[in-house]
Steps between C-alpha positions, in 0.01 A plus 500: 500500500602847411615750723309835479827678402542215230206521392444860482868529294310230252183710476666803428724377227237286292255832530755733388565261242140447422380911537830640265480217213886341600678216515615352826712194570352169621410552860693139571854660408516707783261262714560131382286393806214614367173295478182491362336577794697766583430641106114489579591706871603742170236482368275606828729797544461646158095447548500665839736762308245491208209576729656770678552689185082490465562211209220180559592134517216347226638199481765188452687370181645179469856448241730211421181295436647246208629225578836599255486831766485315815753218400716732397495726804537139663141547665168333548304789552440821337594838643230755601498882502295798628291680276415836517276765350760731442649209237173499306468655126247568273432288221613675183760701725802651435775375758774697531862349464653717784283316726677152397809377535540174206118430509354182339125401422259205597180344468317399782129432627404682768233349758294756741349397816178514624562332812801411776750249423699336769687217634533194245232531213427311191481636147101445511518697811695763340269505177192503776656842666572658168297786390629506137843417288643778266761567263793653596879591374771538837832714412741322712804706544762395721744742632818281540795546229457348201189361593681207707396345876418245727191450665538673826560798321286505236199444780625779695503747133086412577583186214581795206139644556499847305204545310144306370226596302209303416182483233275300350227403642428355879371106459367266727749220554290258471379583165866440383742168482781736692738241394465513134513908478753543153670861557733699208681820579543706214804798478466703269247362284732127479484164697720511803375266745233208467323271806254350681378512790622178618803630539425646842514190760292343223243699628491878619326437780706269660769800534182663723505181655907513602457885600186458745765227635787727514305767684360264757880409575539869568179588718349630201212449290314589119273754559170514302538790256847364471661545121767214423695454223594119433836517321578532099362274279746604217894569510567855634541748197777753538371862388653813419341882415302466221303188574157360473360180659202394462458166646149268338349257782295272296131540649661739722516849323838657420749764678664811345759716622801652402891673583556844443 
């Protein structure tokens, strides 16, 4: 566990990092000792830090949801993130390249709640408590040089959480096979990134599943009203000024956006 000096020094440096758009070194290299639970302690600081500043907590996100992601992060689990509304965009926004560091774009389906999660819960009990599933495109953006780190750090840079927007159109999840969801990110007008929905946990809600876990393990719980991203269904797209997504969930709707 953390010290409070530690763990201020930590907050400080990924929030400077985070609030000026700058690279920072892997947390680890200056504290190999690190852990994961120490990352999500992080975490907690930057919300409290978040919250103090007037921003809102809206929800949770969850990354490294493939299996290729977890085995190679040598994991069986995915990471999870905070969400806030201050990360929220517009669909057909401009997002501003200042803001971002060496950003990179993802599809993902989105569940909102209608009711508490807690404790261990099945994926008919997540689908139960689920007000609606809806499109959405995350802008991970980690802040570490060259884009390179481990997982204690990566969970303590909030799991590369920068941006999201979302469109389309809200659907009940049980009027859709969640599993079979096909996804393609356009740039620029071309084909850079093709999948299904599969691809998350071989089914999205399963990362709810993992993350009502993980929060139990903390003292926490899912809120009803909560907004959770389940991890990327396609490859994460590098972007640059000058870019357009727009990302086509098939029965979904479709997200637009774009780098200035």
């Amino acid at each position: 566990m953390l010290d409070p000096t530690t763990l201020a020094k930590l907050a400080d440096r990924v929030i400077a990092a985070q609030d000026n758009a700058r690279t920072m070194p892997k947390l680890t290299d200056e504290y190999p000792s690190l852990s994961v639970a120490d990352g999500y302690d992080v975490q907690d600081e930057l919300c409290r830090r978040w919250i103090a500043r007037g921003d809102r907590c809206i929800g949770v996100k969850a990354g490294l949801t493939s299996k290729a992601k977890m085995d190679q992060m040598g994991i069986d689990v995915p990471g999870f993130g905070i969400l806030m509304a201050s990360f929220a965009r517009p669909e057909n926004s401009a997002l501003d390249m200042k803001e971002l560091v060496h950003p990179r774009v993802e599809a993902e389906i989105a569940f909102v709640t209608k009711a508490k999660l807690q404790g261990e819960v099945s994926v008919e009990e997540v689908m139960a408590a689920t007000d609606y599933v809806i499109p959405a495109v995350e802008v991970i953006d980690s802040r570490y040089e060259q884009f390179k780190f481990d997982l204690p750090s990566v969970i303590a840079d909030n799991t590369s959480s920068a941006r999201y927007v979302t469109g389309g159109r809200p659907r009940d999840p049980h009027s859709l096979d969640l599993r079979t969801i096909g996804v393609v990110i356009e740039k620029n007008g071309e084909i850079a990134a093709l999948g299904a929905s599969a691809a998350v946990l071989n089914h999205p809600a399963l990362a709810v599943v993992m993350l009502v876990k993980h929060l139990a393990g903390r003292g926490s719980a899912l809120p009803a009203g909560s907004f959770v991203m389940t991890g990327g269904i396609t490859a994460a797209i590098p972007v640059a000024a000058g870019d357009n997504i727009h990302a086509r969930f098939q029965d979904m709707g479709s997200v637009s956006f774009r780098f200035v």
